[in-house]
N, C-alpha and C positions, 0 to 999 in steps of 0.2 A: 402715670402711664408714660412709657418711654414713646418716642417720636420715630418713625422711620424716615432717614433722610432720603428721598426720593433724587438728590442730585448722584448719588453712586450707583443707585437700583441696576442705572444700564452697564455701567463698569462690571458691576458683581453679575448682572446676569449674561453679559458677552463674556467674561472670562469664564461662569460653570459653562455655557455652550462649550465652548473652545475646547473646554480641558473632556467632557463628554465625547466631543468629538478624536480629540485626541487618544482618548481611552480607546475607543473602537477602529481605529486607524491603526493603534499600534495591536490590536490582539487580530486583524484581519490578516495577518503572513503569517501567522502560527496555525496549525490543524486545531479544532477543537475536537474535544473529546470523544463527540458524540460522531466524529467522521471519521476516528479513525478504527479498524478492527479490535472489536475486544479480544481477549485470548482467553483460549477455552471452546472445543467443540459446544456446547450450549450455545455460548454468547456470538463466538463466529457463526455460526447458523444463523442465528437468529437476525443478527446485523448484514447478513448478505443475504436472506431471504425477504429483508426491508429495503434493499436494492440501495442503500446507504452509499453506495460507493459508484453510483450510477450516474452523476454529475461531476464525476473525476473527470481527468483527460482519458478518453478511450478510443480504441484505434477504431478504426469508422465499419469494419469489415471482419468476419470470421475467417481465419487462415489455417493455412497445415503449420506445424510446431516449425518454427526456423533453429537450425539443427544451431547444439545439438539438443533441443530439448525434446523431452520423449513424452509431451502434454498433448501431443493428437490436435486435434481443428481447438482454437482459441482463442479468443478475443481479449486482449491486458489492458487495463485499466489505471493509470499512477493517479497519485493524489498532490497537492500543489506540489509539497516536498521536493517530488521527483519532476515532474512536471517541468516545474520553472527552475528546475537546475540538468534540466537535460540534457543541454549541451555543454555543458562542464566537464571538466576532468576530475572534481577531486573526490573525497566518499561525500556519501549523500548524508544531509542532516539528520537530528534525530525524528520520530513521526515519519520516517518517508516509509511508505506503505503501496501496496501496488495487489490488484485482484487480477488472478487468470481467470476466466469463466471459459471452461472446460463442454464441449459438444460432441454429439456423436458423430455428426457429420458436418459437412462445409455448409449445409442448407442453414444453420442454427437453429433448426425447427426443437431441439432438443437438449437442453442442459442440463449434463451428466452431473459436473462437479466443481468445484474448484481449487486454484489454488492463492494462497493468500501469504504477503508477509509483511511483515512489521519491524522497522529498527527502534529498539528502545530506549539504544543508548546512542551519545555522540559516537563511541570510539566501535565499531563493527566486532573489533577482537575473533578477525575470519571467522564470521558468521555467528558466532556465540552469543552476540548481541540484538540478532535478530529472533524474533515469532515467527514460525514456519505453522502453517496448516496448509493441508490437500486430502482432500475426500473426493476419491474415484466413485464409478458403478461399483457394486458388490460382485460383481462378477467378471471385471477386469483382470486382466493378466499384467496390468500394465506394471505394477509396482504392489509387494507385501500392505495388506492393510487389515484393519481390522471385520468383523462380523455387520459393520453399516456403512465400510470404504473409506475410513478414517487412514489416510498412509501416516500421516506424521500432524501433531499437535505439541508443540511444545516450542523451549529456547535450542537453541542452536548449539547446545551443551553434550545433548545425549543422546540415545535413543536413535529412530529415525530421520528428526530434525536435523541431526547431525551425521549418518550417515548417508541418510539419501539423500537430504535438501541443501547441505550446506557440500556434501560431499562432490556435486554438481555445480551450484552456484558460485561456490569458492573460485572456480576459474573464468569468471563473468570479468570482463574486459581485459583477460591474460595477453592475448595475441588475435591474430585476425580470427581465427576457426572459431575463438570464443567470445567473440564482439559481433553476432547476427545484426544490430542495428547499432546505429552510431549514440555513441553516448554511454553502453553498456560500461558498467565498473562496480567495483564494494558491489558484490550479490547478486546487483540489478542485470540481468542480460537486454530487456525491452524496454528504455523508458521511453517511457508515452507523453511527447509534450503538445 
């Protein structure tokens, strides 16, 4: 029967601590999976009807759209990504994700929709690189959408993604008229720190 030397026990069990702790220190600046939008009208539903995105940075108050966005009374939401690089200038990392939650009125007694994006890669590639979803009321004039208010689902490739979402955002921190709050740049017009 082999012998365990109890004079290292503490060495070996301060360093698994350490490196345990180390482990969790370094995966804590990264979004994990489960925070950030899945993509896919299903799965975006489902994860912003679990309010998954309700412990982001979010701005404290329902407002009217600060032009030029044409999102009606809103509340924006960013996730650390954006968050803790909001006063930055350069594009936002990958995982920087940001939910609009969309009202009928200023009271926010009522949540029509929203709108939600996602970067999936490092490089933006004007907008291509981004996940676009927004679902309006079905009865909006506000923007084309589908038969349950879906305007856009998809990458920033084709389709609506790309003409309505990316087709707007694209000029998110161009000059002043396109920088509503400070920090806007790469997509983001509101980042919420």
């Amino acid at each position: 029967m082999k012998r365990f030397d109890t004079r290292s026990a503490p060495i070996a069990a301060g360093a698994i601590v350490v490196m345990c702790l180390g482990v969790a220190a370094c995966g804590s600046n990264a979004a994990t999976k489960t925070d950030l939008p899945p993509m896919g009208t299903t799965g975006v539903e489902a994860w912003l009807t679990a309010g998954s995105y309700k412990h982001w940075s979010c701005e404290s108050a329902i407002h009217m759209s600060r032009a030029p966005s044409p999102h009606g009374f809103n509340r924006i939401c960013s996730n650390t990504e954006i968050s803790s690089n909001a006063i930055g200038t350069g594009n936002w990392p990958i995982d920087a994700a940001a939910v609009k939650e969309l009202y009928a009125t200023m009271d926010g007694t009522t949540l029509v929709g929203y709108a939600v994006y996602l970067k999936t890669k490092a490089d933006s590639a004007a907008g291509a690189n981004w996940y676009w979803y927004e679902r309006v009321p079905v009865d909006s004039m506000a923007a084309p959408h589908d038969a349950v208010g879906v305007v856009a689902d998809g990458m920033g490739t084709s389709g609506p993604a790309l003409s309505i979402c990316v087709g707007c955002h694209n000029a998110a921190g161009s000059d002043g008229v396109h920088t509503p709050s400070a920090g806007g740049r790469d997509q983001v017009y509101t980042p919420v720190h």
